[in-house]
C-alpha positions as CSV (number, residue, x, y, z in Angstrom):
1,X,46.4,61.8,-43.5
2,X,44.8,59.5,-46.1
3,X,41.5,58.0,-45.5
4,X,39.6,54.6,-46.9
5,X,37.2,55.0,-49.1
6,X,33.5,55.4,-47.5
7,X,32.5,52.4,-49.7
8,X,35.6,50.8,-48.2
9,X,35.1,51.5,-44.3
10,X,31.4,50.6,-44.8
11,X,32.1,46.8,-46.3
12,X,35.5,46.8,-43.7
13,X,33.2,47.5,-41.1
14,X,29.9,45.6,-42.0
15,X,31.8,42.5,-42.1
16,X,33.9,43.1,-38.5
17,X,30.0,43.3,-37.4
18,X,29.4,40.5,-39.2
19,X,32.5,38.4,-37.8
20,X,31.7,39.5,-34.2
21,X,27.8,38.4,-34.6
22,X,28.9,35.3,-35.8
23,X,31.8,34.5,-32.9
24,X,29.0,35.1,-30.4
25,X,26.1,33.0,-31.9
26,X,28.8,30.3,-32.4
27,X,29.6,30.9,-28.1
28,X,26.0,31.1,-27.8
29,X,26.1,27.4,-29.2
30,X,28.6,26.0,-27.4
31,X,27.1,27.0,-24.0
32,X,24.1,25.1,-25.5
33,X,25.7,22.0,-26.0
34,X,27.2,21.7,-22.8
35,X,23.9,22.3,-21.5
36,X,22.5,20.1,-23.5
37,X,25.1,17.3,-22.5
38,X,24.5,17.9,-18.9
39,X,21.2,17.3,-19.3
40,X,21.8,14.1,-21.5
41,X,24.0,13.1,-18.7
42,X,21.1,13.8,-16.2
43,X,19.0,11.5,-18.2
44,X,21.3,8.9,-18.5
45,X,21.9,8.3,-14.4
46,X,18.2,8.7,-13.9
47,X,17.7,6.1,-16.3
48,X,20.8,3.6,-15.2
49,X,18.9,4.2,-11.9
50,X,15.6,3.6,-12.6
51,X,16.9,0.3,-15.0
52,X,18.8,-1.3,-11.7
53,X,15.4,-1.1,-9.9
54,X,13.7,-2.8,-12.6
55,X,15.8,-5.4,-12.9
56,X,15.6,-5.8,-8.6
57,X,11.9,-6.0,-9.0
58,X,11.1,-7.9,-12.6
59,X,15.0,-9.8,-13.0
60,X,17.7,-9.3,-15.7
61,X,16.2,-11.3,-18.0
62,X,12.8,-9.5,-18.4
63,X,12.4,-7.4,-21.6
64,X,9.9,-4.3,-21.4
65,X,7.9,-3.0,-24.3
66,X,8.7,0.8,-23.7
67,X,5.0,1.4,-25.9
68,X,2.6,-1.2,-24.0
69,X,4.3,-1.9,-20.7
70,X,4.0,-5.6,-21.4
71,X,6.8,-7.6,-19.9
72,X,8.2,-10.5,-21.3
73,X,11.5,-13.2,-20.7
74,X,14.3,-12.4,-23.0
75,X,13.9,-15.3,-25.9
């Protein structure tokens, strides 16, 4: 039965290790951004929520400075 060359099986089998490293850190990844985009999701009902009450308690046509605090009328 013939046989690859050692120098052959070694690069055939260093980059199978090397395509299976990179499949999983690419799934690695993609479980990350779906994370990630729950939690931007997250963010962005807490703040729709915490907007609405704003607007109950200042009006819709008060602007906030998100670095002082200040409110202001829209111009």
């Amino acid at each position: 039965m013939e046989h690859l060359e050692k120098q052959e099986l070694e690069n055939l089998q260093e980059l199978n290790g090397n395509f299976v490293k990179l499949k999983t850190q690419l799934g690695d990844l993609e479980l990350q951004k779906h994370l990630i985009i729950e939690q931007v999701q997250s963010v962005r009902a807490n703040f729709a929520t915490m907007e609405k009450d704003l607007i109950e308690k200042y009006g819709e046509n008060t602007v906030i400075n998100l670095q002082t605090g200040e409110l202001k009328e829209k111009e």
